[in-house]
C-alpha positions in Angstrom: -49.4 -46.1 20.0 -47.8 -44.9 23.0 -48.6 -42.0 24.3 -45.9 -39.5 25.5 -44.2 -35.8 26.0 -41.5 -34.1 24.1 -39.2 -31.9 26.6 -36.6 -29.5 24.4 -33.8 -28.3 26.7 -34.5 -31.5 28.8 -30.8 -31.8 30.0 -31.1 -27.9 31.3 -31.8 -26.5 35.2 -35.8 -27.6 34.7 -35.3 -30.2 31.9 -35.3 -33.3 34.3 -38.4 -31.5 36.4 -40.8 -31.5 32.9 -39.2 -34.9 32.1 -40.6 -36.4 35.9 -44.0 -34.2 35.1 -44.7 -36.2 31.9 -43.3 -39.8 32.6 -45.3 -39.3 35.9 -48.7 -39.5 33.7 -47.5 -41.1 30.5 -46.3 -44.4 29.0 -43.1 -42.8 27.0 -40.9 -40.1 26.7 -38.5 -38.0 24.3 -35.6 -35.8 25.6 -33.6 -33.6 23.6 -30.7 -31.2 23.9 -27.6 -30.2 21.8 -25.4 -31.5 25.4 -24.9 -34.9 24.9 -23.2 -35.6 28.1 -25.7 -34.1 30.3 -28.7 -35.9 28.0 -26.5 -39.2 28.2 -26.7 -38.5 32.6 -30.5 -37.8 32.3 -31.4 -40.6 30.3 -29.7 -43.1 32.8 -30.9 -41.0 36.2 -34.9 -41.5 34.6 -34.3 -44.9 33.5 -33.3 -45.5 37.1 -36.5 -43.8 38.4 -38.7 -45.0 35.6 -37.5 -48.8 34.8 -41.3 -49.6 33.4 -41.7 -46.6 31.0 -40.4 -45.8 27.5 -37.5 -43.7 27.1 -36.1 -42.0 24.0 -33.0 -39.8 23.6 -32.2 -37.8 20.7 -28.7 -35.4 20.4 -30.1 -32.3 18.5 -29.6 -29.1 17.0 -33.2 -27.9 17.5 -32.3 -24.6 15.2 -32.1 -26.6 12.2 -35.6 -27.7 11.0 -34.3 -30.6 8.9 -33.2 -32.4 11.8 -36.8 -31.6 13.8 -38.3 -33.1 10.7 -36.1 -36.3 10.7 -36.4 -36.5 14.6 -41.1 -36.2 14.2 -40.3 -39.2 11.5 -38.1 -41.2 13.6 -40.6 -40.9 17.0 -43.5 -41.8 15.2 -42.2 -45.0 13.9 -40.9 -45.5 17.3 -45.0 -45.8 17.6 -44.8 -43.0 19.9 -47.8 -40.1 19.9 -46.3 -37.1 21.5 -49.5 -35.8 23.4 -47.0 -32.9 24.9 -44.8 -31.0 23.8 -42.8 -28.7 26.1 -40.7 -26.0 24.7 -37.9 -25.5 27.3 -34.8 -24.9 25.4 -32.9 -21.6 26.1 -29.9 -20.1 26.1 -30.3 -18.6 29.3 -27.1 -15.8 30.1 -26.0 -16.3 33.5 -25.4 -13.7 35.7 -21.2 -12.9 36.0 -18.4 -10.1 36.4 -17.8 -10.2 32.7 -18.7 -6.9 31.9 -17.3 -7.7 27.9 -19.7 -10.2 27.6 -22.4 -9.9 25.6 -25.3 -11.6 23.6 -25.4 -13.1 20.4 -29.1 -12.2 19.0 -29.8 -14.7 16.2 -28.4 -17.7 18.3 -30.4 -17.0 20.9 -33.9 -16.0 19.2 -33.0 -19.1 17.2 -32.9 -21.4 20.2 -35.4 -19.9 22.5 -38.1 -18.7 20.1 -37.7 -19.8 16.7 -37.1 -23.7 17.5 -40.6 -23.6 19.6 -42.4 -22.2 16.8 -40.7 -25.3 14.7 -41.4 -28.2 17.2 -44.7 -26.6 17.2 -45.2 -26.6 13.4 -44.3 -30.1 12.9 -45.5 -32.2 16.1 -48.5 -30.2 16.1 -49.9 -32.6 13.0 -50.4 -35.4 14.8 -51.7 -33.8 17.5 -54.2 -32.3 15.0 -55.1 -35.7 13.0 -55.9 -37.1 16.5 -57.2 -34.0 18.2 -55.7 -34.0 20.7 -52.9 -32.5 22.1 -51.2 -30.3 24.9 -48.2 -27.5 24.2 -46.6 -25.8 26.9 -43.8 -22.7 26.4 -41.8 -22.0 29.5 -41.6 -18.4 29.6 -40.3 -15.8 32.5 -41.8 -13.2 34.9 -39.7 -11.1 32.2 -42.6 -12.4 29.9 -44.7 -9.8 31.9 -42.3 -7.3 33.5 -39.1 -5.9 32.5 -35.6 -6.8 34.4 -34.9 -5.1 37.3 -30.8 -4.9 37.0 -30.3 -3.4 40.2 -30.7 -7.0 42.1 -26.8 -8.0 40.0 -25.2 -4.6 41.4 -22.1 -5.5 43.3 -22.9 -9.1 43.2 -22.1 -10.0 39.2 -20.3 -6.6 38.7 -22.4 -4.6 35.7 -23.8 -7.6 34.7 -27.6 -6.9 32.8 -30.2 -9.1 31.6 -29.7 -9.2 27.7 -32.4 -7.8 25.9 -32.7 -11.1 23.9 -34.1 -12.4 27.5 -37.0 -10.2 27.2 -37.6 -10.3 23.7 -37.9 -14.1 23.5 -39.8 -14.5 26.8 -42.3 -11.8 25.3 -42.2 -13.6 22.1 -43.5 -17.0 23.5 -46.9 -15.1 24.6 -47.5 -14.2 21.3 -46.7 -17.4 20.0 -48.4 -19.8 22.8 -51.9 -17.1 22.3 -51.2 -17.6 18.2 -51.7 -21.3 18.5 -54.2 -21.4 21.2 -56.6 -19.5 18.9 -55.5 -21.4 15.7 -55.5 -24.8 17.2 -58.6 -24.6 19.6 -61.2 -26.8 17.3 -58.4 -29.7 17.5 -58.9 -30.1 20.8 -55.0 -28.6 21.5 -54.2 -26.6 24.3 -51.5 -24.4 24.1 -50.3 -22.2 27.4 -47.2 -20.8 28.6 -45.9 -20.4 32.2 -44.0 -17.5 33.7 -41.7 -18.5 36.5 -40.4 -15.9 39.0 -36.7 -16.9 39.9 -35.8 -20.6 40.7 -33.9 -21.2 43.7 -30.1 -22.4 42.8 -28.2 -22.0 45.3 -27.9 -18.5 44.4 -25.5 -15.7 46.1 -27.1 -14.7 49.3 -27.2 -11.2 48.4 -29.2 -11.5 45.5 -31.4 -13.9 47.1 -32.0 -11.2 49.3 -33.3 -8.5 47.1 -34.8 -10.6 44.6 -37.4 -12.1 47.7 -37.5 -8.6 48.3 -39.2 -7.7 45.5 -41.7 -10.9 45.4 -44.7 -11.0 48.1 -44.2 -14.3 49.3 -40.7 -13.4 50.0 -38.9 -16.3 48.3 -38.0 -17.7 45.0 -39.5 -20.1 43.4 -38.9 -23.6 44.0 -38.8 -26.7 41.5 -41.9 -28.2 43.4 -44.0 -24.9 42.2 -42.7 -25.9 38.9 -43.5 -29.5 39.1 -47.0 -28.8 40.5 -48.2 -26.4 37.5 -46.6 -28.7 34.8 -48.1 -32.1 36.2 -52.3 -29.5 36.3 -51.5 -28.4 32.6 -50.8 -31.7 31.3 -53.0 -33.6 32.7 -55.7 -35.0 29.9 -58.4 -34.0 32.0 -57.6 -30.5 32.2 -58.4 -29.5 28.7 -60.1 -26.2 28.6 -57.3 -23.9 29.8 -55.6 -22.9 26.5 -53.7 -19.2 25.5 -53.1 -18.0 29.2 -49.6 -16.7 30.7 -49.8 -18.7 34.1 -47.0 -16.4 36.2 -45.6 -18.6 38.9 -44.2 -16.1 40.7 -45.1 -15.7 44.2 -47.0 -12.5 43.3 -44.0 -11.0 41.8 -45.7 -9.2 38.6 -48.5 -7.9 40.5 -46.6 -5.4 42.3 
């Protein structure tokens, strides 16, 4: 079989980062997101970069479980063994002046926490049957700390991080330390990582007092990302399981 990662979200802001991380180490891959043109623009950029390895797309609703089920089926008559699984998919709110807008609570739990728990529950049996296995949850500094609005003021209006943010970034923790415990005697890691913000070209405001409030006085970068990802899925590393890595630059220490 060919041994290979899972990346939900892959077509997302850190989707093609996980995606490098894990054809980087492994024969195959599996991208999925609900955007089909964005996946369709992934799948072609990696094939580029990756001509030699094993590539599989899949368009999907990853809220409804039928459809996880039909995609675990499909993959592992593909001959694929999905080693690691990387539960990136969010619907991340991004900062604007649209003081009207606001969040919609069962669309985003469902994406960001209850589709992790369901990717979990059914790739997680081969993974078991095998033992063997790696699950990583991205998380947030807002896994650890709570938002500081005052960074948006005057730069996105009266813009606030939804309390779904919070809520669903706490809500990995419990679930990433759940499974740690539960799937330990597989062999099956199972951490999360907490970044600090990523830099995007953000306003230079923000930028500003966000490095303010972080000791290394900058955000994150997609390297720092890469770096972690590329340690936690490495099959040599295989005694770090149930830990909140916070890539943060110090950020939730002070």
């Amino acid at each position: 079989m060919i041994e290979c990662g899972i990346v939900t979200g892959a077509a997302g802001f850190l989707g093609h980062i996980h995606s490098k991380s894990i054809l980087d180490l492994y024969a195959g891959l599996v991208i999925v997101d609900i955007n089909k043109k964005k996946l369709e623009i992934l799948y072609k950029n990696l094939k580029i970069n990756y001509p030699k390895k094993k590539i599989l797309k899949f368009n999907l609703d990853i809220t409804k479980e039928k459809k996880i089920i039909e995609l675990e089926k499909k993959i592992r008559k593909k001959l694929f063994f999905v080693r690691v699984l990387i539960n990136n998919a969010a619907l991340d709110p991004k900062p604007n002046k649209n003081t009207k807008k606001s969040f919609n609570w069962d669309k985003e739990l469902n994406v960001g926490l209850k589709a992790s728990f369901l990717f979990i529950k059914h790739f997680s049996k081969q993974m078991i049957k095998k033992k063997d296995g790696c699950i990583i949850n991205i998380a947030s500094d807002l896994s650890i700390i709570a938002p500081t609005h005052t960074i948006y003021k005057n730069v996105f209006g009266n813009f606030k991080k939804p309390v779904t943010y919070s809520v669903i970034k706490h809500g990995l923790i419990g679930l990433t330390k759940y499974y740690a415990a539960l799937y330990g005697e597989f062999n099956i890691t199972c951490n999360a990582i907490s970044p600090v913000g990523i830099y995007n070209n953000q306003d230079k405001l923000f930028l500003k007092r966000l490095s303010n409030l972080i000791p290394m006085k900058r955000l994150a970068n997609k390297s720092d990302i890469k770096n972690i990802i590329d340690f936690l899925i490495n099959k040599k590393q295989k005694f770090i399981t149930g830990q909140n890595i916070a890539v943060d630059g110090g950020r939730t220490i002070v």
